[in-house]
C-alpha positions in Angstrom: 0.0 0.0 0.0 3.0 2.2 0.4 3.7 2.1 -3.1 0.2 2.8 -4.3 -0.3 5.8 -1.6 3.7 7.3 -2.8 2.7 6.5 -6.4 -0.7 8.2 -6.7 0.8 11.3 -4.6 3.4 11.9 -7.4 0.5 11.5 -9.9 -1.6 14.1 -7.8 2.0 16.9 -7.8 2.3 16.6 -11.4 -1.0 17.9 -11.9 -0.5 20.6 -9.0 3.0 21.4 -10.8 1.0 22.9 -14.0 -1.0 25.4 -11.7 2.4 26.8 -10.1 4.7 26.7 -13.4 6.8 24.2 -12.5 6.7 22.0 -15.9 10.1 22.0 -16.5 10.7 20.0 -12.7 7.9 17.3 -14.0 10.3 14.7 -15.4 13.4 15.2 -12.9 11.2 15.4 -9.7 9.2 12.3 -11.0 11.7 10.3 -12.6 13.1 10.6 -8.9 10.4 9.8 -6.8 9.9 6.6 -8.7 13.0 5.9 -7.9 11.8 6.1 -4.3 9.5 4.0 -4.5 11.6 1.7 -6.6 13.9 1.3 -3.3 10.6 1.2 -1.2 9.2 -1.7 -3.8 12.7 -3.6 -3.4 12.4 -3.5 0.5 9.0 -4.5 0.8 10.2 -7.5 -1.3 13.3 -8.6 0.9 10.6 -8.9 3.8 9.7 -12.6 4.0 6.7 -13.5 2.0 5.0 -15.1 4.5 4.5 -11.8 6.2 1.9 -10.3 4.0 0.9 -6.8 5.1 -3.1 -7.2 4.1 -5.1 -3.9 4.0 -8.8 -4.9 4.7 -8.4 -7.5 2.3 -7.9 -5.8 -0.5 -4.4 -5.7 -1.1 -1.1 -7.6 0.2 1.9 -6.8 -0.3 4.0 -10.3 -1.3 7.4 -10.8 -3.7 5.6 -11.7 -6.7 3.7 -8.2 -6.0 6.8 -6.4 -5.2 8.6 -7.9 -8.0 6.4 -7.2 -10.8 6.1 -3.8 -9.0 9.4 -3.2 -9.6 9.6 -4.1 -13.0 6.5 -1.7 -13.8 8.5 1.5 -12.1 11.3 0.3 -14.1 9.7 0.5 -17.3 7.8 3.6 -16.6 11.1 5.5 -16.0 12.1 4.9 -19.0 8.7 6.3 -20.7 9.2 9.0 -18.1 12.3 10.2 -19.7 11.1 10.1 -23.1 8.4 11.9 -22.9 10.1 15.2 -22.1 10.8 15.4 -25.8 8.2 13.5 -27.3 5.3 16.0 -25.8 7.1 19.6 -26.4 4.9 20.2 -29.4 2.3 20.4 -26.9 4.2 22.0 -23.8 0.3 23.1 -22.4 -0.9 19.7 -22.0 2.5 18.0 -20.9 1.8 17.8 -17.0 -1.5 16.2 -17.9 0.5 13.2 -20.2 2.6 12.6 -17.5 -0.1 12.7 -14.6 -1.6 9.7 -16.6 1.6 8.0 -16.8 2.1 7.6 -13.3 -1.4 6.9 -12.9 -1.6 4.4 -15.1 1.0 2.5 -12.8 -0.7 2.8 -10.1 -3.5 0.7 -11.4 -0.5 -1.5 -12.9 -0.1 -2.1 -8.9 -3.1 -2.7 -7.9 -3.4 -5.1 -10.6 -0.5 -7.6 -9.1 -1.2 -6.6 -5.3 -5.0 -6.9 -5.7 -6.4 -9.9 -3.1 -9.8 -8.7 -3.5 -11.9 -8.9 -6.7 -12.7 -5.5 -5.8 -9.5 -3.6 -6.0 -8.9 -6.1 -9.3 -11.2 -4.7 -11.4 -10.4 -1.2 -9.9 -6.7 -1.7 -11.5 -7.9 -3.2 -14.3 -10.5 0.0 -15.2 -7.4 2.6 -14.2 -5.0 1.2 -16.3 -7.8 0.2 -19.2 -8.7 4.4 -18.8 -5.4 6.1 -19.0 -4.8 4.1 -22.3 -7.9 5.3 -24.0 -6.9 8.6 -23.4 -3.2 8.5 -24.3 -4.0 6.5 -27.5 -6.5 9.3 -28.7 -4.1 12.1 -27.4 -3.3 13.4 -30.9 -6.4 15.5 -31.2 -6.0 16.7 -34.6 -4.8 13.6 -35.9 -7.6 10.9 -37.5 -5.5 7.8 -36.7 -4.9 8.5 -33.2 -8.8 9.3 -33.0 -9.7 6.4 -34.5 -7.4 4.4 -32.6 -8.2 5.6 -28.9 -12.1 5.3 -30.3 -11.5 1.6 -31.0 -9.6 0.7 -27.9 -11.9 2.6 -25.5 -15.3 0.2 -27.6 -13.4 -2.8 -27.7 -11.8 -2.3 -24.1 -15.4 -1.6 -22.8 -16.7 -5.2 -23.9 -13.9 -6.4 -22.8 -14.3 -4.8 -19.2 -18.0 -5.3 -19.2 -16.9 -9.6 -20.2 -15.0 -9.3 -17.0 -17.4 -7.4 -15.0 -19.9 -9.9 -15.3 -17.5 -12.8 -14.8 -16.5 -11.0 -11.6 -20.5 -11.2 -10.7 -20.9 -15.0 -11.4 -18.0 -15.8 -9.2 -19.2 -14.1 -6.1 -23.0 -15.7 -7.1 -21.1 -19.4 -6.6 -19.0 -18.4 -3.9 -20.7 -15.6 -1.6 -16.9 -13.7 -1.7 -15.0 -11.5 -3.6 -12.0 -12.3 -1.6 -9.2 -14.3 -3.3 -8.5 -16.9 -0.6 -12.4 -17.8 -0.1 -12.4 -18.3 -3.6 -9.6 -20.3 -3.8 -10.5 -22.3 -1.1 -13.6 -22.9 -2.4 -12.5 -23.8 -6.0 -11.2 -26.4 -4.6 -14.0 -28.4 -3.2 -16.9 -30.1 -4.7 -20.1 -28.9 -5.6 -19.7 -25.7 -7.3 -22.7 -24.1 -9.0 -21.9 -24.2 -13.0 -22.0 -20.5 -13.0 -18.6 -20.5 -11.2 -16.3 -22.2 -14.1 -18.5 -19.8 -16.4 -17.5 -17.1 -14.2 -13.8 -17.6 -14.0 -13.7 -18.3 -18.0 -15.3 -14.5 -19.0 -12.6 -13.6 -16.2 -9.7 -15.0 -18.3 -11.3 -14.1 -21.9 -11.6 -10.0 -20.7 -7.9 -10.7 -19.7 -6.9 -12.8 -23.4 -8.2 -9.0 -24.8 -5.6 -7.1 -22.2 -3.1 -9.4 -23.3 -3.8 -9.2 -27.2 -3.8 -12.7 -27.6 -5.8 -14.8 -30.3 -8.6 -14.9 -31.1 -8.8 -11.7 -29.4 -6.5 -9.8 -31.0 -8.0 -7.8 -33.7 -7.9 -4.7 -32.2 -4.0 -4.2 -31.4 -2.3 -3.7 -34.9 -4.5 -1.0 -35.5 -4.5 1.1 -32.1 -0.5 -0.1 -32.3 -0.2 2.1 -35.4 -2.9 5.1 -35.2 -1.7 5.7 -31.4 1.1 8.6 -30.9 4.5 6.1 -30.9 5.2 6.5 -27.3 1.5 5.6 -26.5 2.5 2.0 -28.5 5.3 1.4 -26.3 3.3 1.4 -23.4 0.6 -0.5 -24.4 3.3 -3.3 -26.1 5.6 -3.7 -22.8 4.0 -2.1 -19.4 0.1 -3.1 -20.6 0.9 -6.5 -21.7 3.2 -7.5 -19.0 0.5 -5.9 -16.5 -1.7 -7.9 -17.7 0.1 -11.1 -18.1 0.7 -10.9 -14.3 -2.3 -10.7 -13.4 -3.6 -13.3 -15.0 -1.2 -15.3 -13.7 -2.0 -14.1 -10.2 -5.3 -14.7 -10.6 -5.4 -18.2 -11.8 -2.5 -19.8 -9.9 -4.5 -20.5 -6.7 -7.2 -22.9 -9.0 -4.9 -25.2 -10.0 -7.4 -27.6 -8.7 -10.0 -26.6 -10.3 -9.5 -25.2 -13.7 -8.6 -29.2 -14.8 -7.8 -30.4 -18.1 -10.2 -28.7 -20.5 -9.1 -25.2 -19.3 -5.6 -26.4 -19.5 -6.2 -27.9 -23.3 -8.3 -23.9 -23.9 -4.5 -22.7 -22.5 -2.5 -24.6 -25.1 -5.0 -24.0 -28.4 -4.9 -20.3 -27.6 -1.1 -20.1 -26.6 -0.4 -22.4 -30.4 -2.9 -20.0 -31.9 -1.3 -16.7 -30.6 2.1 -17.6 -31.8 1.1 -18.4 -35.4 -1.5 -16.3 -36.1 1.3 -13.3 -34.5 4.3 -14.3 -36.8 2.9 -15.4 -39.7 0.8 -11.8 -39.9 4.1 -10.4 -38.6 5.8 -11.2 -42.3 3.2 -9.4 -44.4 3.6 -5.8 -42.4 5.3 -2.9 -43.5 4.5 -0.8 -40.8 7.1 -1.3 -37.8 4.5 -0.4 -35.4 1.7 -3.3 -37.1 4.8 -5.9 -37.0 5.7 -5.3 -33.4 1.8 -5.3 -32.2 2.0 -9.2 -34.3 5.0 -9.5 -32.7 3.2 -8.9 -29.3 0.5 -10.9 -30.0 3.1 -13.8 -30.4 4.6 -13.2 -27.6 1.3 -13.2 -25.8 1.3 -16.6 -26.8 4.6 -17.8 -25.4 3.7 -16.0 -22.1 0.7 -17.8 -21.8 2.5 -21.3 -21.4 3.7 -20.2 -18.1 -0.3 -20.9 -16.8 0.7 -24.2 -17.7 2.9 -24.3 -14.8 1.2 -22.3 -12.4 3.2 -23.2 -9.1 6.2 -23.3 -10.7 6.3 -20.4 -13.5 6.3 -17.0 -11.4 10.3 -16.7 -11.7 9.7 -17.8 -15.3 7.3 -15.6 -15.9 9.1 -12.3 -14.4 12.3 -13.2 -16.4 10.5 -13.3 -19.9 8.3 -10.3 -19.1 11.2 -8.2 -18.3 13.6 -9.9 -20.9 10.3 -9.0 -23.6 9.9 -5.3 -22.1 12.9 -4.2 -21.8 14.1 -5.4 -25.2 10.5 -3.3 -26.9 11.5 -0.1 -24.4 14.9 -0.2 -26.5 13.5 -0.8 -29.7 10.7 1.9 -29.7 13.3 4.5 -28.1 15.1 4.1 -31.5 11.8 3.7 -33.5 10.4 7.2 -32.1 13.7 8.7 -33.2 14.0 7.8 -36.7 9.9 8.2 -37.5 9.6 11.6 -35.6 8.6 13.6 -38.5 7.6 11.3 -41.0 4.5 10.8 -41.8 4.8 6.9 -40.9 6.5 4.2 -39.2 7.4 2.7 -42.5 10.1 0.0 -42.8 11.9 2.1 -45.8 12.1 5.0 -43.3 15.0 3.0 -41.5 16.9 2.3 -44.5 20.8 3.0 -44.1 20.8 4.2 -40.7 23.5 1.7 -40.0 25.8 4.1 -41.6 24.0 7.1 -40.9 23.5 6.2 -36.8 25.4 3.0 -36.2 24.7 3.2 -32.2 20.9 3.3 -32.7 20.7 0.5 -35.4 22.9 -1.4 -32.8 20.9 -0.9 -30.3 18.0 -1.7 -32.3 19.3 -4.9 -34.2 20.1 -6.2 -30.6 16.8 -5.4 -29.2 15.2 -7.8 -31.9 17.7 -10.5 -32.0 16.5 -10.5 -28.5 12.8 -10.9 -29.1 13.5 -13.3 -31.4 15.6 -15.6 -29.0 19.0 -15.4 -29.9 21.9 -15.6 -27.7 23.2 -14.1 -25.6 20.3 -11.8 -24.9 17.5 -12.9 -22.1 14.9 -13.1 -24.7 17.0 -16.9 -25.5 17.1 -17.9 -22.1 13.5 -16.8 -21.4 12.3 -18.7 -24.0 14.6 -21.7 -22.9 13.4 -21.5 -19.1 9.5 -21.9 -20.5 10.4 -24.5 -22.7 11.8 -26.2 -19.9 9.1 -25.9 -18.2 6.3 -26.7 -20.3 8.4 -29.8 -21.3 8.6 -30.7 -17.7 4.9 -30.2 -16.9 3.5 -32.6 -19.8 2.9 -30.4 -23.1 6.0 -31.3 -25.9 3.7 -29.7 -28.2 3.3 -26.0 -27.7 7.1 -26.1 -27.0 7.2 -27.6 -30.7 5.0 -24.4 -32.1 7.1 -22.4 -29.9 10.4 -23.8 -31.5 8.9 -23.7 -35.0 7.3 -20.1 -34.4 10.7 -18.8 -33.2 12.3 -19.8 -36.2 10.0 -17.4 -38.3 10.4 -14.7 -36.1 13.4 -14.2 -37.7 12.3 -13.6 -41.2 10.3 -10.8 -40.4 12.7 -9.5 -37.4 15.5 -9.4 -40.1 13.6 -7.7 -42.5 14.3 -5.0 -40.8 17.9 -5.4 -39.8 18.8 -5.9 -43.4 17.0 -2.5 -44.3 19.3 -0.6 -41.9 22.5 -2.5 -42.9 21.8 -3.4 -46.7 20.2 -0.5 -48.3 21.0 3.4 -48.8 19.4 5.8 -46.9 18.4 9.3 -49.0 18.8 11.2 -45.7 21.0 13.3 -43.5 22.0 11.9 -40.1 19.7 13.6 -37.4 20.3 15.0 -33.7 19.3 12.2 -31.5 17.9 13.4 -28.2 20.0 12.6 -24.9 17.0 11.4 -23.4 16.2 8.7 -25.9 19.8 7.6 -26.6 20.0 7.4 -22.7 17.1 5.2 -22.8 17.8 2.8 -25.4 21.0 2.5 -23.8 20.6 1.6 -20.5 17.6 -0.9 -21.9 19.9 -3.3 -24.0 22.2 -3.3 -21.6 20.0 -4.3 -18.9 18.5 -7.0 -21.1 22.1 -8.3 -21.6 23.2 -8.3 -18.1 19.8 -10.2 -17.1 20.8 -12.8 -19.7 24.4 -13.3 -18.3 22.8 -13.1 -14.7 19.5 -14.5 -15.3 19.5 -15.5 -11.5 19.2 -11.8 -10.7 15.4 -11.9 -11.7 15.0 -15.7 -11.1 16.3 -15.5 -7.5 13.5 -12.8 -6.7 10.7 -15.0 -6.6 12.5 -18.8 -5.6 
């Protein structure tokens, strides 16, 4: 609760900083508050996870929450310090994008501390809001009108899917507390309405996540929303919501049985296909990395096949995945800032032209698509492992097979940066953004050298 009470304060002074002039303090004073809260995150974490701090059952504060907690502040640092530059065409409106921001996390907390169905949907509706807004924050531009328009109908079904799964769960059980439920999953007896319950739960989620068949709405909110706006919905949304699912489902082990667990692996096979195969045909960076996503949706989702084993596994390739698309997209709003689109062709020869950023960004995919020695390979080993392990050589199979074409449509674009001639001059590259991409890649390559510094935080 600490971090939720610290994180919503910052979000209340940035909107108190516009009435007193103080714009130019937003991103330093924030950037270092979260780091704050980062240290107060970390030390909540290295308390012993049997001593849960419960707040009228609604929230409790554990290592898995503290963990993913800290891997959200993480990630929204980084958008922190983009933003500076990305928003001072429209200095009027700046503390009110990064109010949001730090909003927006706080529902991202609430989403992985949540023990009450309550304060999950609270998260959920938070997070879900501050999208809508940022995607349609380009007020004069169609696309990003038409893109905050679609996300805010098709999140609202969505919402409304989970609303009413939320109500056919506490009609079975009589609780909207997490350790009722789970206790009574468990047992026998259940009212039908209960398994119906927790599968609208887990659909509203499969929308959250972008994964197949729900999917159809990302790659075109992905390319009408402002770029920075498609960072956060591809890393600090989808890992958000990966969590949580995961949270929510890993005390039913009992009960969700076979047939949920067979629903797991058609929609994790599906995800992965359906995401790379599309991936090929875009020429759009931004429509190839929301395919992308949606593949990577699909791996994530074999860590619910492994419930009481997966959390470490699950952390690693979230952050592995994140921190790899924080990287890429701080190159990708550099090169497409004033062009009219996110076009492949608009990265053409900017190995020569900007050889640090095409680095950076040719690393940041060889790491989505598994290659050593970034931690997108050994995330993708540790949940083959584990899937292997727990029974289901299959979806490892589509997960080999799907990782090999990955790389067709990942090395598209590397061979556009190193292969063909760019017709423009080299550009000045923000410090913020360089900073950024930086400090990303090199963070995904440490955690792939050391990938017990993430496993070892939730052993």
């Amino acid at each position: 609760m600490q971090v939720l009470i610290t994180i919503v304060s910052l979000g209340v002074f940035c909107l108190l900083a516009e009435i007193f002039n103080l714009r130019k303090l937003l991103v330093p004073v924030t950037v270092i508050g979260l780091l704050g809260v980062l240290g107060i995150s970390l030390n909540l974490w290295s308390i012993d996870s049997s001593i849960d701090t419960n707040y009228l059952n609604m929230m409790a504060t554990t290592k898995f929450s503290s963990a993913f907690s800290s891997l959200f502040i993480v990630l929204t640092i980084f958008i922190l310090l983009m933003s500076d530059d990305f928003y001072k065409d429209i200095p009027t409106k700046f503390s009110d994008f990064i109010a949001i921001k730090i909003f927006l996390l706080a529902g991202a907390v609430a989403m992985v501390s949540f023990t009450n169905l309550a304060m999950f949907f609270l998260g959920i509706e938070v997070l879900s809001i501050s999208l809508y807004i940022l995607a349609a924050s380009r007020r004069l531009d169609i696309k990003s009108n038409e893109a905050g328009m679609k996300y805010f109908l098709m999140g609202s079904f969505a919402s409304g899917i989970i609303l009413f799964g939320i109500c056919l769960v506490y009609g079975a059980t009589g609780y909207f507390n997490l350790e009722e439920i789970y206790a009574l999953s468990e047992g026998v007896g259940m009212p039908v309405w209960f398994p119906i319950g927790v599968t609208l739960i887990v659909i509203g989620m499969l929308f959250k996540i972008a994964a197949a068949p729900f999917h159809f709405w990302a790659p075109d909110v992905y390319e009408g929303s402002p770029a920075l706006t498609t960072a956060v919905m591809s890393t600090l949304a989808k890992v958000v919501a990966m969590a949580t699912l995961y949270k929510l489902l890993s005390g039913m082990t009992v009960a969700l049985g076979y047939k949920v667990e067979l629903l797991i692996v058609i929609i994790s096979i599906l995800s992965m296909t359906i995401g790379n195969i599309m991936a090929l045909r875009q020429k759009n960076v931004k429509r190839m990395l929301a395919f992308s996503g949606i593949s990577h949706a699909g791996f994530m989702l074999m860590s619910l096949l492994t419930l009481s084993t997966a959390a470490s596994t699950l952390l690693y390739y979230t952050a592995a995945y994140a921190l790899a698309g924080i990287a890429a997209f701080a190159v990708i709003i550099m090169v497409t800032k004033n062009k009219e689109n996110e076009n492949i062709e608009n990265f053409n020869g900017i190995g020569k032209t900007n050889p640090l950023m095409a680095a950076i960004l040719t690393a940041s995919l060889l790491s989505m698509a598994g290659i050593p020695i970034f931690s997108g390979f050994f995330a993708k080993f540790m949940l083959f492992s584990d899937t292997v392990k727990a029974g289901f050589l299959i979806v490892v199979i589509a997960g080999v097979i799907n990782s090999i074409i990955s790389v067709g449509y990942y090395f598209k674009l590397i061979l556009a940066m190193y292969t063909k001639e760019s017709n423009e001059e080299k550009v000045a590259i923000p410090f913020a953004y360089t900073i950024v991409a930086i400090v990303a890649i090199v963070l995904n390559i440490v955690i792939g050298i050391y990938p017990s510094l993430l496993t070892d935080l939730l052993q």
